[in-house]
N, C-alpha and C positions, 0 to 999 in steps of 0.2 A: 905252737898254738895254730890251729886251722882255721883258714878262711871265715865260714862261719860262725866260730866264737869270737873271734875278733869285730867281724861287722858289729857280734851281737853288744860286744864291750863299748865298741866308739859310739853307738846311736844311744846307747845307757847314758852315756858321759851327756851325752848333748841332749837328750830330754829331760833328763835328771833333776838339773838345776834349775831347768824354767817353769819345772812342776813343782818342786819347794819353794824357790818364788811366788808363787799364784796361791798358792796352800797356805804359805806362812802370813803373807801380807795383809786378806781382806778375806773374809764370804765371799763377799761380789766379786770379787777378780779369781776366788777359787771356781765360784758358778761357772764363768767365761770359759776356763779347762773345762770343767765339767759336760759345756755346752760343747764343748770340739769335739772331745772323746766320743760322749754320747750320739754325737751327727754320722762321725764315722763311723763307729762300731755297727749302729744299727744302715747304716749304707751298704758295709760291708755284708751285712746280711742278708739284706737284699738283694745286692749283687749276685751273690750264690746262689738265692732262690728264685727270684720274680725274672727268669731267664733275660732277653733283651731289651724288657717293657723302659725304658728311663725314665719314662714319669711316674711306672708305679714306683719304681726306685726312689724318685724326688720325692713325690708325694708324702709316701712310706716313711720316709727319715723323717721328711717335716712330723708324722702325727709321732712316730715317735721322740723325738724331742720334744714335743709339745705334753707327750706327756708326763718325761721324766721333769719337767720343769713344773710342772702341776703337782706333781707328789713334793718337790722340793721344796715349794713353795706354799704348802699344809692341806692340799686338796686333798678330800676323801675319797678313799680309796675306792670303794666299790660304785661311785658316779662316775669317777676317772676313766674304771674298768669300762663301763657300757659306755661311756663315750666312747672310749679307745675301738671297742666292737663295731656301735652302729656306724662312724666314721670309716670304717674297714669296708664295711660290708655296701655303705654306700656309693662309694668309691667302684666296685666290683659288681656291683650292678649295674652303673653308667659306663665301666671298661671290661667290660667282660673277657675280649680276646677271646680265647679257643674255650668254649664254655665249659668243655669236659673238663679241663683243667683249672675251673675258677676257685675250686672247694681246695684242692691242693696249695694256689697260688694264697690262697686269702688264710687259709690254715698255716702258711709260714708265714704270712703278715703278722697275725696276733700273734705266734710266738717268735719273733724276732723282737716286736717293740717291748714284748714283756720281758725278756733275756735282756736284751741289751737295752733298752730303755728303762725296765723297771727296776731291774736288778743291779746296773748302776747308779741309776737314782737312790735306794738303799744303800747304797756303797757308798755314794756320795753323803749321804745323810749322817754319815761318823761325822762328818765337819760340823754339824750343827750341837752337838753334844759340850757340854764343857772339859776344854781342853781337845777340844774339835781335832785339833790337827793332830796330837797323840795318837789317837783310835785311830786316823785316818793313817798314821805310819804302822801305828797297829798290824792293822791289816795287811798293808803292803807289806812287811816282814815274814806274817803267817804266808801270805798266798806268795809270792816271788822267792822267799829264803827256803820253800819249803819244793818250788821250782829248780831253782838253783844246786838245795842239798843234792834232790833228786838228781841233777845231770851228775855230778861231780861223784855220789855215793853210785849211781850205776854202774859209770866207766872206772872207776879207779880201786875203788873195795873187791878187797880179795874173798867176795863169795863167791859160791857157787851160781852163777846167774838162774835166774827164773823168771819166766816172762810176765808182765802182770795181766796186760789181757790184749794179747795179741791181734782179737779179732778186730779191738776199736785202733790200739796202737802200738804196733809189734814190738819198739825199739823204746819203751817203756818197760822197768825189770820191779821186785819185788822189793828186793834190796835198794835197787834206788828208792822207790816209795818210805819205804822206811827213815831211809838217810833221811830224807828232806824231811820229813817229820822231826825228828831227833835235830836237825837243823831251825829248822823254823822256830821251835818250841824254845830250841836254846837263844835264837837269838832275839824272842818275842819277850826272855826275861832281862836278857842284856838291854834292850832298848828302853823297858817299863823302867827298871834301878836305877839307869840314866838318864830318862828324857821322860818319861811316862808314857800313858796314864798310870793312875795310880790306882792300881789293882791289886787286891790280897796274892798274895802267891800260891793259896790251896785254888782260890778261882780261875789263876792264869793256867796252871798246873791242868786244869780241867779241861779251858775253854782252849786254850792254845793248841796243843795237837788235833782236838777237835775241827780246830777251823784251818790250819795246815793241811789234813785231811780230805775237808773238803774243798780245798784249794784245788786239790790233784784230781778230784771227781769232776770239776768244773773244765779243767784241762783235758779230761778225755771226754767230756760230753761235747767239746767243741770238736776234740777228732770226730768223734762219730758223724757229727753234722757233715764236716767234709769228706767224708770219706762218703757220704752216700749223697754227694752230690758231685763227688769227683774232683772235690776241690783240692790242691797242696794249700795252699795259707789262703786265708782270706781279705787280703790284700798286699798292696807292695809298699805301704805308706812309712816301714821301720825298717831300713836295708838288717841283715840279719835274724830280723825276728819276723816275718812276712807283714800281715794286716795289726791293726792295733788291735782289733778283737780277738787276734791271737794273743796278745800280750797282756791284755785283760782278763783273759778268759778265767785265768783262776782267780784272780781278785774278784770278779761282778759274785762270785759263788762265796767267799771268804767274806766278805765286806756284810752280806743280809745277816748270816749268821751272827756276824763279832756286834752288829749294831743289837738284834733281835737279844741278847746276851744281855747286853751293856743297860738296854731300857727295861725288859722284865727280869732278872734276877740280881744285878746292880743299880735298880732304878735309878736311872742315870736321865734329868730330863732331854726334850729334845726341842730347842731354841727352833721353830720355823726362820726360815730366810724373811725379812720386812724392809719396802725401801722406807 
């Protein structure tokens, strides 16, 4: 076993359990994780983009957690949206810095909050569903098991290697893609027969690879961001696995899907957070 997968095993072991704790036990205490993740992930975004500004950084995280906690919490979406903007753009007029660069800097503001603020916020939103915490493992199964198939089906299966798209992430293969599909899918029905939710099997049969799938597309739409900003991980916060926006990266992309799934074609209602 090498270095690397090893860091990546012990910080599994040791996040693991205090994220099924928080998940299992309460909404409000699952909120709490939801509120760490979300602060980091969108910090780390900024870190990569809004160069050595620390207050846009500060700033930045604050509105986007402010606004994944607005969607969580049943705010409509397209009020949230132009808050999120004029709040942006406000911001970027009283801090301008190098003004050539304001369009750029303030155009990775909205999409960062909306990646990692909004799109975890949806993520997070499988928790409000009944049987909340199912869907939310759900997920994590397609997007991680379908991570995981892929490391182990690249390096180990006796194909003929094929790169899947080198330009965003060279040392991603075809075959791995596959495995982790065929992974995820299988383990998305071991976990429903076991623990749930409770899904017909021609639906999971549908929606599972599906969302496996675009587990993997979310995974390289984070390379591509680092790569064209020079970044290796976007942060140091998981020894083994860099930033925690890397280690969500396929989930925030798996999670809108399985929820968008679960409320229009299993009308499944969606319980807002109330204190």
């Amino acid at each position: 076993m090498n270095r690397d997968l090893a860091l990546r095993i012990i910080s599994a072991l040791i996040a693991l359990p205090a994220a099924i704790a928080l998940i299992q036990f309460s909404v409000h205490l699952f909120l709490i994780l939801l509120a760490f993740v979300t602060g980091v992930c969108v910090y780390e975004f900024m870190d990569m983009t809004q160069g050595s500004d620390k207050r846009a950084k500060g700033f930045l995280t604050a509105i986007g957690l402010g606004f994944m906690l607005a969607i969580v919490f049943g705010a409509p979406l397209l009020p949230a949206i132009c808050a999120l903007l004029i709040a942006v753009l406000i911001f970027f007029l009283f801090r301008t810095g190098e003004i050539a660069t304001v369009a750029a800097r303030a155009a990775h503001a909205v999409t960062g909050i909306l990646w990692a603020g909004g799109l975890l916020a949806a993520t997070g939103a499988l928790r409000l569903l009944p049987s909340g915490e199912a869907w939310l493992y759900l997920a994590c199964m397609l997007a991680w098991g379908s991570d995981t198939g892929a490391y182990f089906a690249g390096r180990f299966l006796p194909w003929k290697e094929r790169k899947l798209y080198p330009k965003v992430s060279p040392n991603k293969t075809l075959q791995g893609a596959i495995g982790g599909v065929i992974v995820a899918t299988a383990g998305a029905f071991g976990l429903t027969y076991l623990y749930g939710p409770k899904i017909d099997p021609i639906h999971l049969a549908v929606i599972a690879p599906l969302v496996a799938a675009l587990g993997q597309i979310g995974d390289l739409a984070e390379s591509l961001l680092k790569r064209s900003v020079g970044a290796k991980d976007s942060g140091k916060i998981m020894p083994g696995h860099g930033g925690l926006f890397d280690r969500v990266d396929a989930l925030i992309f798996a999670g809108p899907a399985l929820l968008a799934y679960a409320i229009v074609v299993l009308q499944q209602p969606l319980l807002y957070v109330r204190f």
